[in-house]
C-alpha positions in Angstrom: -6.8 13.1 0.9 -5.1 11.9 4.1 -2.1 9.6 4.0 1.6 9.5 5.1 5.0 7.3 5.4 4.4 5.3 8.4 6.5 5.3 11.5 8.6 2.2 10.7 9.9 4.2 7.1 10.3 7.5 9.1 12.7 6.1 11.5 14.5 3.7 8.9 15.6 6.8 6.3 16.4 8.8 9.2 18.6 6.3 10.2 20.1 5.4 6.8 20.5 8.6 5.8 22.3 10.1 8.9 24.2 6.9 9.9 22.0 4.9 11.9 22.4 1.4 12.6 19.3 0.2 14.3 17.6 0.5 11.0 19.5 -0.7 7.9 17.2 0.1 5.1 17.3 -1.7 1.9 14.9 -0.6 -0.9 12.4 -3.8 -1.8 12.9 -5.0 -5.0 8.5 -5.1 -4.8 6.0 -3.9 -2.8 2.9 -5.5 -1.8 -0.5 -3.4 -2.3 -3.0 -3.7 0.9 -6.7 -2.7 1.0 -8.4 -1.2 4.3 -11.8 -1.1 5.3 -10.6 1.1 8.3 -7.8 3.3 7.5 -4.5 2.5 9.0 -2.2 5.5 10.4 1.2 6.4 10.8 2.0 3.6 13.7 0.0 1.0 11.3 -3.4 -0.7 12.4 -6.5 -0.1 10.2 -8.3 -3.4 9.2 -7.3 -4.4 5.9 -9.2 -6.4 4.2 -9.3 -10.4 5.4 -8.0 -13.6 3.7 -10.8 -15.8 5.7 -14.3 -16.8 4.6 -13.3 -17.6 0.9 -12.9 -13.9 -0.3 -9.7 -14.4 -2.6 -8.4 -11.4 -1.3 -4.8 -11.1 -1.3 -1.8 -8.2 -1.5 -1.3 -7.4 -4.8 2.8 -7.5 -5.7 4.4 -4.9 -7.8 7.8 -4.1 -9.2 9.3 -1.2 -6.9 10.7 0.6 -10.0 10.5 3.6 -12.1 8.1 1.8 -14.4 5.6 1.1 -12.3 6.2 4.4 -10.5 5.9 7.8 -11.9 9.3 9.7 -11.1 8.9 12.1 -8.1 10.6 15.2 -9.0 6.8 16.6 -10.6 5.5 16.1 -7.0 3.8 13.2 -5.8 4.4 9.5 -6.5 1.7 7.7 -8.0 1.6 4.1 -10.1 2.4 4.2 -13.7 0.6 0.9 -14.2 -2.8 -0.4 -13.5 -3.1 -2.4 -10.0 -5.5 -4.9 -9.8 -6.5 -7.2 -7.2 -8.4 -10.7 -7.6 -11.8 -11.3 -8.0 -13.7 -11.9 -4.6 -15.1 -14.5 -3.9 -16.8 -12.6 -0.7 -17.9 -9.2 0.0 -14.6 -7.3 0.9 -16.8 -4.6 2.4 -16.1 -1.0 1.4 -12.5 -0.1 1.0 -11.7 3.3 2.1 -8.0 3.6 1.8 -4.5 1.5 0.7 -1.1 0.1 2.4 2.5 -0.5 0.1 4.2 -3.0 2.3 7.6 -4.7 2.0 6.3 -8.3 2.1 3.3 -10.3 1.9 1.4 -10.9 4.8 4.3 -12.5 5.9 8.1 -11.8 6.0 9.0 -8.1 7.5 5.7 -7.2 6.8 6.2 -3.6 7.7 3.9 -0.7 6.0 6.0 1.6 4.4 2.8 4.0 3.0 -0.3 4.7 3.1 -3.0 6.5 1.9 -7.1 7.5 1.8 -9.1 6.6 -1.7 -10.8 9.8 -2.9 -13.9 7.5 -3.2 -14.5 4.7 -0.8 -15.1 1.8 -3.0 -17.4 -0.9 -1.9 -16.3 -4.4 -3.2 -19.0 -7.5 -3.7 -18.7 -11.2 -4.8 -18.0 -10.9 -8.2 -15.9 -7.5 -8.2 -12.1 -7.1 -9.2 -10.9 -3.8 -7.6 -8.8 -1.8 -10.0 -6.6 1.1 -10.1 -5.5 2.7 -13.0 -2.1 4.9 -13.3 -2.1 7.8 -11.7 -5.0 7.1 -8.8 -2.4 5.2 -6.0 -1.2 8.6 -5.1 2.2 8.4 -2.1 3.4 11.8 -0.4 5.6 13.2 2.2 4.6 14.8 5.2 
């Protein structure tokens, strides 16, 4: 399963950790869960899944703490508690992979992660995507 930090967090712990100052990094006090339809990369992109046309779709907000993520010193990080987004309203079309983000679609808006579903999920009118702990995995590369 493909996935990484993105460029943006790269930079910003480099920074913080070895004394930079064009990247003060603060941790977020929540992250925002994004879907894709076309998986982003390091530098961002992808096509996450769109607010227009009466789909419901929004980024789901999470605490950024150790409940809802499962402590990293047994390897990976994955959530601790189920994610779940709203019930569309619209096809989302089939989501192949997820985003953490700093903000809602507005604000900093940066993606700090990101990563490939092990199976792409295709999402109708009607559906509620879900992810139970343990399947939102986050590594380093």
């Amino acid at each position: 399963m493909a996935g990484s930090k993105s460029d943006y967090l790269e930079n910003a712990i480099l920074d913080h950790v070895l004394g930079g100052v064009s990247h003060p990094f603060a941790v977020p006090a929540h992250v925002y869960i994004a879907l894709y339809t076309v998986d982003p990369s390091d530098p961002g992109g992808g096509t996450e899944v769109t607010q227009a046309g009466g789909t419901l779709y929004d980024r789901v907000e999470v605490d950024n703490d150790d409940t809802t993520w499962h402590d990293a010193a047994a390897g990976p990080k994955h959530n601790d508690i189920a994610v779940t987004f709203p019930l569309a309203g619209a096809p989302w079309g089939t989501v192949t992979s997820f985003g953490i983000f700093d903000s809602a679609i507005g604000g900093a808006n940066n993606l700090l992660y990101w990563g490939e579903l092990t199976v792409d999920k295709p999402v109708g009118i009607g559906d509620t995507p879900n992810f139970p702990p343990g399947t939102l995995v986050v590594t380093e590369d």
